[in-house]
N, C-alpha and C positions, 0 to 999 in steps of 0.2 A: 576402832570402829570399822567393820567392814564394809566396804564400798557399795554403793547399789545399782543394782544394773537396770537401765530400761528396759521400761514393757515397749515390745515391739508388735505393730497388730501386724498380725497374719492376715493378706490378704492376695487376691492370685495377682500375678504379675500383670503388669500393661505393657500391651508392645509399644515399642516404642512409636515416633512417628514416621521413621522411614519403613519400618518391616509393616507397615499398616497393610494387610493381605484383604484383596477385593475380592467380595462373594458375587459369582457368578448368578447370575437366573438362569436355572434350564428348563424350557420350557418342553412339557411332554407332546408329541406332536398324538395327534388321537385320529382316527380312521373317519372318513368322509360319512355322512351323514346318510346312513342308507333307509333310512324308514322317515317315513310324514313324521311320525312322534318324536323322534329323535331332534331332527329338522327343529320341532316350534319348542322342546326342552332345551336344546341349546339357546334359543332366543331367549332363555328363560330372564337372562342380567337386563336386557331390552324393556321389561314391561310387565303386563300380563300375560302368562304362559299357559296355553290350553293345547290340549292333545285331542279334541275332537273338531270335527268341520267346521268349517266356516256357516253365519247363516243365512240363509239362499233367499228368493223371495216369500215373501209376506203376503198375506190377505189380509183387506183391512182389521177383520178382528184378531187376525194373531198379532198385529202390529201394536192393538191395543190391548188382548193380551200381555207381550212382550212385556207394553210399558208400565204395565199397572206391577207386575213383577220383579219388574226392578225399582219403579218406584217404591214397593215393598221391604225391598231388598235394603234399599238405602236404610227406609226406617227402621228396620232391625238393628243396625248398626251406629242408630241414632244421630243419623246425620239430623242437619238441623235444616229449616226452612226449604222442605223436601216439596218443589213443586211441579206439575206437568203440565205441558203447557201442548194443547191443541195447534199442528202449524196443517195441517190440510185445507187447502186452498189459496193457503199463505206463503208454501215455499215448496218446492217441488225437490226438494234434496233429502227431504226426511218428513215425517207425519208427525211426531212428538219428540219434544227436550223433556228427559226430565233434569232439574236444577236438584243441586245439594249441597249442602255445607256442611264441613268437615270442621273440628274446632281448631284442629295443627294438620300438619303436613300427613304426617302417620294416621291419622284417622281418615283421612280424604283418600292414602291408597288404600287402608281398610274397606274403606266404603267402595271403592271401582273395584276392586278383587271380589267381595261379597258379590256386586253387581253382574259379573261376569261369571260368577260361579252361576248365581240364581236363574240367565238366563243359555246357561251351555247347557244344564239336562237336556231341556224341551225344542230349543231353537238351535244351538249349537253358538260356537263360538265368534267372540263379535271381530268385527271385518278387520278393525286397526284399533289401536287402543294410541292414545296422545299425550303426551306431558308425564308420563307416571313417575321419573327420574326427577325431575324436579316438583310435583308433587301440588302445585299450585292451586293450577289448572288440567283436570287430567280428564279426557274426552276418551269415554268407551262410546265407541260406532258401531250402531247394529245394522245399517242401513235406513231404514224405515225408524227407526228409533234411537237418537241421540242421548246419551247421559253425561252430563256436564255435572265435575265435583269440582266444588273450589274449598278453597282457605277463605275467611272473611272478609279480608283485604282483597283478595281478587275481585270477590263475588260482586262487591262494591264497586271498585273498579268499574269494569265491566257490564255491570249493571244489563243482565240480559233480559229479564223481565219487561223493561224498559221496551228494549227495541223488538222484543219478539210477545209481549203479552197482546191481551186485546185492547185494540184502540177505542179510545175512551171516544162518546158520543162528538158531533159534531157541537159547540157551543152556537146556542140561538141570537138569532140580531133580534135587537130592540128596534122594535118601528116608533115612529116615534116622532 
């Protein structure tokens, strides 16, 4: 009977562990940033990335303008419990929040990207954008109009309806 010989799998060699060869990173160095557009595309891994101006001041109806626009915005993109909320005469930092709720992380940047797209045609791009990396809580600032997207958990949290809606009636005394 003739002898049989192993099957041997083919397979590529492994180095060993001392010849183990470290792969470098080379980083390509790339020319200074010569144009605005350039400039806010490279911010692009930061945020939300816009290539037209900032926007300047407001009249009161562009402001509410703005906000009914992006409150629009949000609901296209079916945020949920999409609210806005009147702060003129209440806070001197901005005239309107609008509130939204994203149902995960990925639909709430959906939602602040929609939002920032709807109101760069007409007004131009919002001043800072906040949180978009982690995705929670993420504040598009228009100046004069605030947009706050949460995740559920935050929105709760947080609870800004709360501290910024309208205050409910004074309760009456019982004479008595």
């Amino acid at each position: 009977m003739p002898a049989r010989r192993k099957r041997v799998k083919k397979t590529a060699p492994r180095p060993s562990k001392r010849s183990k060869t470290t792969r470098k990173t080379v980083r390509l160095r790339r020319p200074a940033a010569k144009t605005k557009r350039a400039a806010v595309l490279a911010q692009s891994g930061l945020g939300i990335a816009s290539t037209s101006d900032v926007v300047t001041s407001l009249s009161d109806e562009q402001a509410r303008d703005l906000a009914l626009c992006c409150r629009d915005a949000a609901q296209e993109k079916k945020a949920e419990n999409v609210l806005m909320l009147d702060l003129r005469g209440r806070a001197g930092f901005a005239d309107y929040f609008i509130l939204a709720t994203g149902r995960s992380v990925i639909q709430a940047r959906s939602v602040a990207d929609a939002v920032a797209e709807a109101g760069e045609g007409t007004w131009g791009a919002p001043l800072r954008t906040e949180g978009y990396n982690d995705g929670t809580w993420i504040l598009v600032d228009y100046g004069a109009v605030i947009v706050h997207v949460f995740t559920p958990q935050a929105r709760e949290f947080y609870n800004l309806e709360r501290l910024w809606g309208k205050p409910s009636p004074p309760a009456k005394r019982k004479q008595g």
